[in-house]
C-alpha positions as CSV (number, residue, x, y, z in Angstrom):
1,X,-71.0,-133.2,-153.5
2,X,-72.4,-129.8,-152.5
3,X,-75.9,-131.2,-152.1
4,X,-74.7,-133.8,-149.5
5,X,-72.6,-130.8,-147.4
6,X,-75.9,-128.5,-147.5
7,X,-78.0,-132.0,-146.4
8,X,-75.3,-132.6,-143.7
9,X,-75.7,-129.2,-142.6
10,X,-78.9,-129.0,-141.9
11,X,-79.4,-132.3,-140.5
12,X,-76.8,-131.0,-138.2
13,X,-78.4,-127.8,-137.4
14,X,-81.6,-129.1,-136.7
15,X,-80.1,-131.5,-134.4
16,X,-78.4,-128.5,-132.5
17,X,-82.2,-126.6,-132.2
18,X,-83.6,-129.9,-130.6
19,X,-81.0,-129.7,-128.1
20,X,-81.0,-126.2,-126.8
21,X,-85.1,-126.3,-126.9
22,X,-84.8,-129.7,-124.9
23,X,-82.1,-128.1,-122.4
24,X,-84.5,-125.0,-122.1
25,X,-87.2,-126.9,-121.5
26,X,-85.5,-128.7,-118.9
27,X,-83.9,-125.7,-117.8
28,X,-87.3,-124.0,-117.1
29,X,-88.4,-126.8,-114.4
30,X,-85.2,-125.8,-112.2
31,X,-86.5,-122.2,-111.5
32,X,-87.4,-120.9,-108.1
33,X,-88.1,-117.8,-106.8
34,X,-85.5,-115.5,-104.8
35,X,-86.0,-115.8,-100.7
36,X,-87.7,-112.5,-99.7
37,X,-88.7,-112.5,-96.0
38,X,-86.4,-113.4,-93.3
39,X,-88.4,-114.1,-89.9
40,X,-85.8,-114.7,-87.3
41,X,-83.9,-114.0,-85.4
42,X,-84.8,-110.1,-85.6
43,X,-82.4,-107.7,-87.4
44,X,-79.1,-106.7,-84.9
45,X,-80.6,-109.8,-82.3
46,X,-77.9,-109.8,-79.8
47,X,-76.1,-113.4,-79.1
48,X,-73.6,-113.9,-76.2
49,X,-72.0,-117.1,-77.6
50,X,-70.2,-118.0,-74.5
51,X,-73.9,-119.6,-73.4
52,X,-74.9,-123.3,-74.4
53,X,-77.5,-122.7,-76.9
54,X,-78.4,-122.5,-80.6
55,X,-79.6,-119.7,-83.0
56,X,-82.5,-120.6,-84.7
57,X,-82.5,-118.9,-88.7
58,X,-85.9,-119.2,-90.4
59,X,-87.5,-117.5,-93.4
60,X,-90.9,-117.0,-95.8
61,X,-90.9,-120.0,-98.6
62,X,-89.7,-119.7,-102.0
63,X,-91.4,-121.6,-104.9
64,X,-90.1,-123.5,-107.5
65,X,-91.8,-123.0,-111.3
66,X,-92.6,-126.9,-111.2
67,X,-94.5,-126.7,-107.6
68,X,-91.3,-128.9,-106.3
69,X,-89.3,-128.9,-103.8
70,X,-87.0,-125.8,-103.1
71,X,-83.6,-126.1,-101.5
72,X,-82.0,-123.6,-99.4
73,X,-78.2,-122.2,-97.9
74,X,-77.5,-119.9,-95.3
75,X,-74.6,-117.4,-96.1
76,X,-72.5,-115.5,-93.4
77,X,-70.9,-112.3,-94.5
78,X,-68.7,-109.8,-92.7
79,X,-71.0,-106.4,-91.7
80,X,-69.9,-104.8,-94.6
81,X,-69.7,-107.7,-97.2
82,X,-71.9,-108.3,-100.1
83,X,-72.2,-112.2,-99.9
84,X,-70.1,-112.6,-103.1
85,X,-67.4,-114.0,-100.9
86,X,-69.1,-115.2,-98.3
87,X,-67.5,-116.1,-95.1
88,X,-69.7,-119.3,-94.5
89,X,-72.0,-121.7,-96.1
90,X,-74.3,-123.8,-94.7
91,X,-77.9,-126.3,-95.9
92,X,-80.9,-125.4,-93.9
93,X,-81.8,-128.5,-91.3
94,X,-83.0,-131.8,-93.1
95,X,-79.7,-131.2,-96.0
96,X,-81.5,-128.2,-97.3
97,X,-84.7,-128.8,-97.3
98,X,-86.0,-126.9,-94.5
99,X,-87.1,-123.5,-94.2
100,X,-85.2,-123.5,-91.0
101,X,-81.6,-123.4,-89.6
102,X,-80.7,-124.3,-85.9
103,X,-77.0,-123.7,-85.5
104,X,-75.0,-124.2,-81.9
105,X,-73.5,-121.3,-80.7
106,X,-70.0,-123.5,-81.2
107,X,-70.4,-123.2,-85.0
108,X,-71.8,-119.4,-84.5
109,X,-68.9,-118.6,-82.4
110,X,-66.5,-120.5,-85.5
111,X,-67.9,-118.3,-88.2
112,X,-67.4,-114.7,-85.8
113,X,-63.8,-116.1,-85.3
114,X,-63.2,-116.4,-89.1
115,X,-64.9,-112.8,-89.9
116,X,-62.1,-111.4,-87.4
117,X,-64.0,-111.2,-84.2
118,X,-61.7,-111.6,-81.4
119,X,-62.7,-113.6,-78.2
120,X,-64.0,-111.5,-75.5
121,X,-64.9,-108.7,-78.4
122,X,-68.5,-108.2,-80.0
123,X,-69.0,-107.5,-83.4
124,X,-71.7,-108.5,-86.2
125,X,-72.4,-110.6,-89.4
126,X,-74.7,-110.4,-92.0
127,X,-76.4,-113.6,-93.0
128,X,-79.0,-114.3,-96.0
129,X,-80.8,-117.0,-97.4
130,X,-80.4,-118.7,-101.1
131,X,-82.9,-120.6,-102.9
132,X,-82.8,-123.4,-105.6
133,X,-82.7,-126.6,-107.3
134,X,-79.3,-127.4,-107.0
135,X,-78.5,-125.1,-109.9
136,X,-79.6,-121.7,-110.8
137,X,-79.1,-120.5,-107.3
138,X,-81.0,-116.9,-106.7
139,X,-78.7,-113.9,-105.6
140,X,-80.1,-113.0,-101.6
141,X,-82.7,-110.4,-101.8
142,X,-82.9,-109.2,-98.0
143,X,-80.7,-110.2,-95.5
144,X,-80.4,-109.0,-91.7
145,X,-77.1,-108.5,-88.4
146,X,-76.8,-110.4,-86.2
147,X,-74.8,-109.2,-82.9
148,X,-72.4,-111.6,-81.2
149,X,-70.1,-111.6,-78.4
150,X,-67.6,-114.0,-78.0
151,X,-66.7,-115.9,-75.6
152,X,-63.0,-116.3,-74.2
153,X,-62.6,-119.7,-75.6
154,X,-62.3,-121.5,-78.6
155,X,-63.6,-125.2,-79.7
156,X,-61.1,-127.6,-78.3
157,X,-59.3,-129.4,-81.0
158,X,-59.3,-133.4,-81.0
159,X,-55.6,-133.3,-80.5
160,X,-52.7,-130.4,-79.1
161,X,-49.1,-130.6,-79.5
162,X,-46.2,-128.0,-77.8
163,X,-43.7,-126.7,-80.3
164,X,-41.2,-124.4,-80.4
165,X,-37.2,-124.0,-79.3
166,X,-38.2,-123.8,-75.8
167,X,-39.4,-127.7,-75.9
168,X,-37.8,-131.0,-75.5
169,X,-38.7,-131.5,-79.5
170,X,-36.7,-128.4,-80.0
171,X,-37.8,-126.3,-83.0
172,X,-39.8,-128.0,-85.7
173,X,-43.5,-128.5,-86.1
174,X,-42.3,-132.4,-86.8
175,X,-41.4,-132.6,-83.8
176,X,-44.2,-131.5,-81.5
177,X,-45.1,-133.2,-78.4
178,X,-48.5,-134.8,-77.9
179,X,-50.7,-133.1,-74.9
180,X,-53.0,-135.3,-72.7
181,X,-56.5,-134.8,-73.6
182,X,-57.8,-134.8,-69.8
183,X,-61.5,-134.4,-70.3
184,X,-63.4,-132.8,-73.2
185,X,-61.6,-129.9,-73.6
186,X,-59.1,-129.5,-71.1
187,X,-55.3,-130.6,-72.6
188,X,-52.3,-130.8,-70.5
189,X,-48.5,-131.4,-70.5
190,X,-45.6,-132.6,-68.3
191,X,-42.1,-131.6,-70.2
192,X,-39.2,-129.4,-69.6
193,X,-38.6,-125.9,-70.8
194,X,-35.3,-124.0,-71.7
195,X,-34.8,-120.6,-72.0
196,X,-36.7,-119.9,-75.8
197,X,-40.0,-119.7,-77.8
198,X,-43.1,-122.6,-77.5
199,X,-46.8,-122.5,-79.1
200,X,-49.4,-124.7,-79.3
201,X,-50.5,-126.5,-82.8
202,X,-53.8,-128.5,-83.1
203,X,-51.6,-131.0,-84.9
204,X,-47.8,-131.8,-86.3
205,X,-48.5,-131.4,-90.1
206,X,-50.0,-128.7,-92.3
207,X,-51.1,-125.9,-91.5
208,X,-52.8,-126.1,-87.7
209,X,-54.3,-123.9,-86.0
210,X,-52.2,-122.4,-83.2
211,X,-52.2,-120.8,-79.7
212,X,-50.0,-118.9,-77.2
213,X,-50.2,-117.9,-73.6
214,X,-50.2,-114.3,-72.8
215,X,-50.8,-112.8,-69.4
216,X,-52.1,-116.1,-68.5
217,X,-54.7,-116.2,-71.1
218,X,-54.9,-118.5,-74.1
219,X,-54.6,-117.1,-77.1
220,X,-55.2,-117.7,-80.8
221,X,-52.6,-116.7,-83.3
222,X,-49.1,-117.4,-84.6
223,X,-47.5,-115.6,-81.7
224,X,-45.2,-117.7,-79.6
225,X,-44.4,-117.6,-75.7
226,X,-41.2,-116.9,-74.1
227,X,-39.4,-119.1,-71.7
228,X,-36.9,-117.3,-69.7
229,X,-35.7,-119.8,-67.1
230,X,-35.4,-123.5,-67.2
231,X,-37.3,-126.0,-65.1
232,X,-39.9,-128.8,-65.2
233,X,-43.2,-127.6,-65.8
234,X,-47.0,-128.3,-66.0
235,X,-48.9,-126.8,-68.1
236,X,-52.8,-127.0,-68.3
237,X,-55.3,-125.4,-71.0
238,X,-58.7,-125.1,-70.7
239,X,-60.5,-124.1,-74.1
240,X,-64.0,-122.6,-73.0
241,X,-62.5,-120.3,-70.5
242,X,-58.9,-119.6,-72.4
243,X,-57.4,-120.5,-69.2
244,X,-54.3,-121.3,-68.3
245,X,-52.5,-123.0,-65.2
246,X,-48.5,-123.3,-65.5
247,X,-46.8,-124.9,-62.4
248,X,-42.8,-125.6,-62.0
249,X,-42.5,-129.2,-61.1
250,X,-39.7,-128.9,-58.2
251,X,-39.2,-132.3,-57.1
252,X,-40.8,-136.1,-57.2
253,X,-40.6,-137.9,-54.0
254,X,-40.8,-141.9,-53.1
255,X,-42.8,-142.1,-49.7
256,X,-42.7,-145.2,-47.9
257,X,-44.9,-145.4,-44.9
258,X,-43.5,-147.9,-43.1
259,X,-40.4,-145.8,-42.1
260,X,-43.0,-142.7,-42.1
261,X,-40.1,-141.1,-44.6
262,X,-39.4,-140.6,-48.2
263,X,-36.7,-142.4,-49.4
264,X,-35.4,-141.0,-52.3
265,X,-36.6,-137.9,-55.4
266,X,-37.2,-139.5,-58.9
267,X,-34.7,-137.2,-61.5
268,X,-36.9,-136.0,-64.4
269,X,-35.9,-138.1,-67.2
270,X,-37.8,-136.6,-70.3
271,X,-41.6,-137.0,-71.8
272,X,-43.5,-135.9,-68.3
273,X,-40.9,-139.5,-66.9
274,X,-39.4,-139.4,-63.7
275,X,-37.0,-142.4,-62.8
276,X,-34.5,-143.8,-60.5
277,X,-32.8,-146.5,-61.2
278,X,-30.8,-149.1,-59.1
279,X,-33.1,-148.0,-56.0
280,X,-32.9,-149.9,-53.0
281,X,-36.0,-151.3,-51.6
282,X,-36.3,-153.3,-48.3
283,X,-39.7,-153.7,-46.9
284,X,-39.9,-153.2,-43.0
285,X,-40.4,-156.4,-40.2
286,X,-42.9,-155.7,-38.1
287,X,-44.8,-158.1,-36.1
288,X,-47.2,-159.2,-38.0
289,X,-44.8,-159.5,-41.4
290,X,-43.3,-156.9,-43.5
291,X,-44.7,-153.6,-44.3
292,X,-44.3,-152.2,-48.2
293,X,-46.7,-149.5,-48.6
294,X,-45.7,-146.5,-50.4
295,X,-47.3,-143.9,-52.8
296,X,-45.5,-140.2,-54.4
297,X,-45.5,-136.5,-53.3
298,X,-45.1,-133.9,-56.0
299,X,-43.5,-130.6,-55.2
300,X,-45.6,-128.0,-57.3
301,X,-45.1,-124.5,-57.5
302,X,-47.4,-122.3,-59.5
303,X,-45.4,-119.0,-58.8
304,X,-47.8,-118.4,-55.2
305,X,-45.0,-120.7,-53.6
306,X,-44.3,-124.8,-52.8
307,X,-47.3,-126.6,-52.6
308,X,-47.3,-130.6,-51.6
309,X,-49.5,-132.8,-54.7
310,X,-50.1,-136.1,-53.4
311,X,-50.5,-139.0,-55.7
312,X,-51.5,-142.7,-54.7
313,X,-53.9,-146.1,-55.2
314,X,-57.7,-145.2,-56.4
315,X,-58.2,-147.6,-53.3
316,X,-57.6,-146.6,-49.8
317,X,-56.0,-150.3,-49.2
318,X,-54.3,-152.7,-51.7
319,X,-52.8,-156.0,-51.9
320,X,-49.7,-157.2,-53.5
321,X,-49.6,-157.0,-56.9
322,X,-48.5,-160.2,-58.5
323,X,-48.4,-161.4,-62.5
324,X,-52.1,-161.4,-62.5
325,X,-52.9,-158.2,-61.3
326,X,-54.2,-155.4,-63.8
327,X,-52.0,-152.5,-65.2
328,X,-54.7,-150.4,-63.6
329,X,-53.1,-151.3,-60.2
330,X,-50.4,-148.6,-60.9
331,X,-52.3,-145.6,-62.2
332,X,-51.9,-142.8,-60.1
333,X,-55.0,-140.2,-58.9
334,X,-54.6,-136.9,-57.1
335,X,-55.4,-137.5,-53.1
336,X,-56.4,-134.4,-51.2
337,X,-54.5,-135.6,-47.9
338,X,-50.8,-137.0,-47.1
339,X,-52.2,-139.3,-44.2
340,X,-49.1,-141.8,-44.0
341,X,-51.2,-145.0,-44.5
342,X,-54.1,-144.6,-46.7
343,X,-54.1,-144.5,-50.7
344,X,-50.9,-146.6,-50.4
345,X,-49.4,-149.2,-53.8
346,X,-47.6,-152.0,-52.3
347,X,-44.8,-153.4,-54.1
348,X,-44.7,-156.7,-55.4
349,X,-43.2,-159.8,-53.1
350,X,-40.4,-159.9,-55.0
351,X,-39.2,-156.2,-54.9
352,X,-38.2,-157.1,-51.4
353,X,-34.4,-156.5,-50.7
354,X,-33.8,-155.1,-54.6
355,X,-32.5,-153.1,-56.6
356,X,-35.5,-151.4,-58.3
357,X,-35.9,-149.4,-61.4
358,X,-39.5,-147.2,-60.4
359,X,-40.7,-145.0,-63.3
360,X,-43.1,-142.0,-62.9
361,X,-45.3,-141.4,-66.0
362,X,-47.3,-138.3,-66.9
363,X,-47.1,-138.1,-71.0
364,X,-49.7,-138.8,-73.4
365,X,-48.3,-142.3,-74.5
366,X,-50.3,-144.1,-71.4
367,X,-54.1,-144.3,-70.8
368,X,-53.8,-143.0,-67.6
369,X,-51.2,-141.5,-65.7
370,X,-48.8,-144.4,-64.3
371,X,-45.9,-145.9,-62.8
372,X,-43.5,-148.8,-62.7
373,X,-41.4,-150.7,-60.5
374,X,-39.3,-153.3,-62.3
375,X,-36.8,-155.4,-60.2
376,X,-34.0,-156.4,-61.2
């Protein structure tokens, strides 16, 4: 019995040798040498990130102990930080495999944002370069500052939603309300506000990233913004710039040029809606048939006083709409002058002598911003 333990043993042990002197051998082909010469950009190269460019890393070659190929990572640190935390991680162009690393000054201005420097503020980071095989990664032995400025802006988020006490969701990320992407990076609301907090979350779950107005600059941060009196308001954010644009939304207005007079204001009716309902309509005889142009006035103040905002037809003339016609007919477009004619919808045939319900519609639920007139 003790002979077959000792036999077992052994035949065990050996077994165990072959394997480690296999994995070192296999081990031995994954070595590379550490990265030792960074070539650009120069040490403290000074980057204002508000410009629409890219930083372009590069360094000397490493070699691998099998003459393959080497595989590379740039690392961001803080000024002061020894890259064993490091801030930011990214391959070198071609997944790694380039001695080269062209990053936009978007993603620059990401990684200054995460090592604390504010927008509008300058500050550095120290970056380095990693070599390997996918394992046995070397530890950075040079690295070099770079100097940024920031710019006011951030990268716009794919979505924005307004939260807070203040809003018509009432407090409760749950129940944010979805902004209107207007172009790339410009987001914008219709809603009321009461007397309370709001904020701005790059989406209704989680943990988002959030924003507040302060002396009429965007901010990031978990600060909220105060609402002191209560009214209609629109609110525009631009992301670049960190600009803001708030406007009280004072009153709605149906003009119908036929009688060269507005016939009745539109009463705010929640989610950037206006509506009347029961409206009469009655086109006007004249001699040539009946008239039924109309298009909307706005009265907007941004806190410089009343302004007129104008909103009609793409077209300068239209005809009736009927079943047929596209729901493109009724989106609404800024016009720059309140000539009494041109720019005008006209109603359908049978809106003629009705009651009407007409809907205004700036929210996020329609493709573009809209209206309705339903009969009834």
């Amino acid at each position: 019995m003790k002979k077959i333990n000792i036999y077992l043993l052994l035949t065990l042990l050996a077994m165990v040798i072959a394997m480690v002197a296999c994995e070192d051998e296999e081990l031995s082909h994954t070595q590379v040498t550490p990265v030792t010469n960074l070539f650009a950009p120069d040490d403290n190269a000074y980057m204002n990130l508000g410009a629409q460019s890219t930083a372009v890393f590069e360094w000397e070659a490493a070699k691998a102990e099998d003459n393959g190929v080497v595989l590379y990572e740039v690392v961001f640190d803080t000024e002061d930080g020894d890259f064993s935390e490091p801030l930011y991680t990214l391959p070198s162009d071609g997944n790694g495999l380039q001695r080269r690393l062209t990053l936009p000054f978007a993603r620059l201005n990401e990684i200054a944002r995460i090592a604390g420097i504010q927008p509008e503020e300058t500050g550095k980071l120290k970056w380095t370069v990693l070599s390997s095989k996918g394992i046995n990664v070397q530890e950075p032995m040079t690295s070099r500052m770079i100097e940024v400025e920031r710019p006011a802006g951030f990268p716009a988020p794919d979505e924005l939603y307004i939260a807070g006490s203040a809003t018509e969701g009432g407090e409760g990320l749950e129940n944010a309300i979805l902004m209107k992407k207007v172009d790339a990076s410009t987001f914008e609301v219709y809603t009321k506000l009461t007397p309370g907090e709001y904020y701005f979350a790059s989406r209704k779950t989680g943990t988002p990233e959030t924003y507040f107005i302060e002396n009429g600059k965007l901010k990031q941060g978990e600060t909220t913004t105060t609402v002191t009196e209560e009214g209609v308001y629109r609110i525009r954010l631009d992301f670049p710039t960190a600009t803001t644009e708030i406007a009280e939304i004072e009153a709605v207005s149906l003009w119908f040029a036929p009688n060269d007079e507005f016939l009745f204001d539109l009463p705010y009716a929640g989610n950037g809606t206006w509506k009347i309902e029961d409206a009469p309509i009655e086109f006007r005889q004249e001699s040539w048939g009946r008239d039924e142009r109309y298009k909307f006035r706005f009265l907007v103040d941004d806190g410089s006083g009343t302004a007129e905002e104008w909103y009609g037809s793409v077209n300068a003339d239209n005809s009736r709409p009927d079943e047929s016609t596209n729901d493109s007919y009724w989106f609404m477009v800024p016009i720059i002058t309140n000539d009494r004619w041109n720019h005008s919808f006209k109603f359908a045939t049978e809106v003629d002598n009705t009651q009407s319900d007409i809907a205004v519609i700036f929210n996020s639920t329609v493709p573009d911003y809209t209206h309705t007139v339903t009969p009834n």
